[in-house]
N, C-alpha and C positions, 0 to 999 in steps of 0.2 A: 503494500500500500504506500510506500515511500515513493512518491513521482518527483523526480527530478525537475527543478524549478531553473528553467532559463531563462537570464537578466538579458537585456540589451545588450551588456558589454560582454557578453559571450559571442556572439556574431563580430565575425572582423571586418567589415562595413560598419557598423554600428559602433563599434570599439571604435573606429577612427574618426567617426560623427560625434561621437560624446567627448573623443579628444579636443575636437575641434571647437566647439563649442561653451566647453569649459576653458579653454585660449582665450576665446572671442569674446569671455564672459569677464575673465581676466583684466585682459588688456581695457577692456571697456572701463575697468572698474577702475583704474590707474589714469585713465583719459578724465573722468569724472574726477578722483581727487585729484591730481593738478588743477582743470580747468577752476574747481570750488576753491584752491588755495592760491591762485593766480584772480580769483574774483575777489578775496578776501583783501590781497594786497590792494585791489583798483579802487576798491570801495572808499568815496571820499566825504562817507557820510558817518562812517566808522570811526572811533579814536583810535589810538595808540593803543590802549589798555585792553578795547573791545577784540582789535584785532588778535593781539595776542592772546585775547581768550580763545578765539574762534580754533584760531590754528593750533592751540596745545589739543581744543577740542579735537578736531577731525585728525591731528598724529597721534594722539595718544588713545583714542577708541575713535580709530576711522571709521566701522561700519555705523555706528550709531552716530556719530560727528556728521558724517556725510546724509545720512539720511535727516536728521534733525538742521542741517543747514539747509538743505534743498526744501525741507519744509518750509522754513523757519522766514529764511530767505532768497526761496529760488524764483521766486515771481520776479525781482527787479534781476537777476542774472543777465536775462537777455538784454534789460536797457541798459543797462554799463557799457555790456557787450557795444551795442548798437553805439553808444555814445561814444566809445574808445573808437571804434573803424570808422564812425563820421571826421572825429578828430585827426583821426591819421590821414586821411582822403583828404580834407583840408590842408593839414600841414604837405602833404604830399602835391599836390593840385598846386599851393604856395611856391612849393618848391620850382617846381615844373614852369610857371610864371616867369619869376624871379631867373632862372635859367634861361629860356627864350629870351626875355627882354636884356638880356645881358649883351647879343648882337647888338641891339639897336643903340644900348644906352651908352657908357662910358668905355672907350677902347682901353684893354690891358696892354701894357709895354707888353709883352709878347704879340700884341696883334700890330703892334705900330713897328715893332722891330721886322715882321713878315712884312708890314706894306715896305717899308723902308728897302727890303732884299730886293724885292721883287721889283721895286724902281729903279733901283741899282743894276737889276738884269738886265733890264730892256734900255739901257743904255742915259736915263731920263734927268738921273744925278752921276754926278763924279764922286769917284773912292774917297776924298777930301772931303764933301757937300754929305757923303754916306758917314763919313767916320763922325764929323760935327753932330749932325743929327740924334746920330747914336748915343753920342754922351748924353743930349738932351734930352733921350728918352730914357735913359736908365737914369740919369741925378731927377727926373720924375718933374722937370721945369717945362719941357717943352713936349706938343701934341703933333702928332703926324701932319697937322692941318699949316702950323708953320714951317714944314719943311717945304711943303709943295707950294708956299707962298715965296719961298729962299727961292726955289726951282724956279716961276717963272722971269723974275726979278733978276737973275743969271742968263738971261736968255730964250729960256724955250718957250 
């Protein structure tokens, strides 16, 4: 009358599905406390002292930390969330701005030293009128714009 009683993880399909799944339960679980202790630090509504509770909570009994923080306060999670990636797209979008407009706006002695070469190539100043120039672009007195005023002023 003793019948043999087969679990899942007798089957070697199933053995490798329940391996799998307790990984995927794992990892998940590890995704969750960081993301909760990564939201604890962003929290800018939190003190010093609350924080530090939060997080002795969820390291020192994470299963119950975790699940009583996602209660407690998983509702604003997602707006933090939301308000850091706006913030970043901002600063980022800032960035991107301030980049482009850097063509238009003030030339860097690097881009005045390349016009400078490059007139010099084409034959338009002399090694003397290149070398003058030069100094005035690195001692940071003089703009590309009066070199080419020297230039026509000599002739061309």
């Amino acid at each position: 009358m003793s019948e043999q009683i087969y679990l899942a993880y007798d089957f070697p399909l199933l053995s490798v599905f329940w391996s799998m799944l307790w990984l995927f339960l794992w990892i998940m679980w590890f995704v969750l406390l960081f993301r909760i202790v990564v939201d604890i630090f962003r929290d800018d509504d939190l003190s010093g002292g609350a924080k530090a509770g939060w997080l002795a909570f969820v390291v020192l009994l994470p299963f119950l930390g975790v699940f009583v923080y996602v209660i407690a306060r998983g509702r604003n999670m997602g707006h933090r969330e939301v308000t850091q990636a706006r913030a970043q797209q901002a600063a980022f979008d800032s960035y991107i701005r301030e980049t482009a407009k850097g063509g238009g706006g003030q030339p860097t002695s690097v881009d005045e030293l390349a016009k400078l070469s490059e007139i010099r190539s084409r034959g338009d100043i002399t090694d003397d009128e290149f070398r003058r120039a030069k100094e005035l672009v690195l001692s940071g007195h003089g703009p590309s714009r009066q070199t080419g005023a020297g230039t026509s002023a000599s002739g061309r």
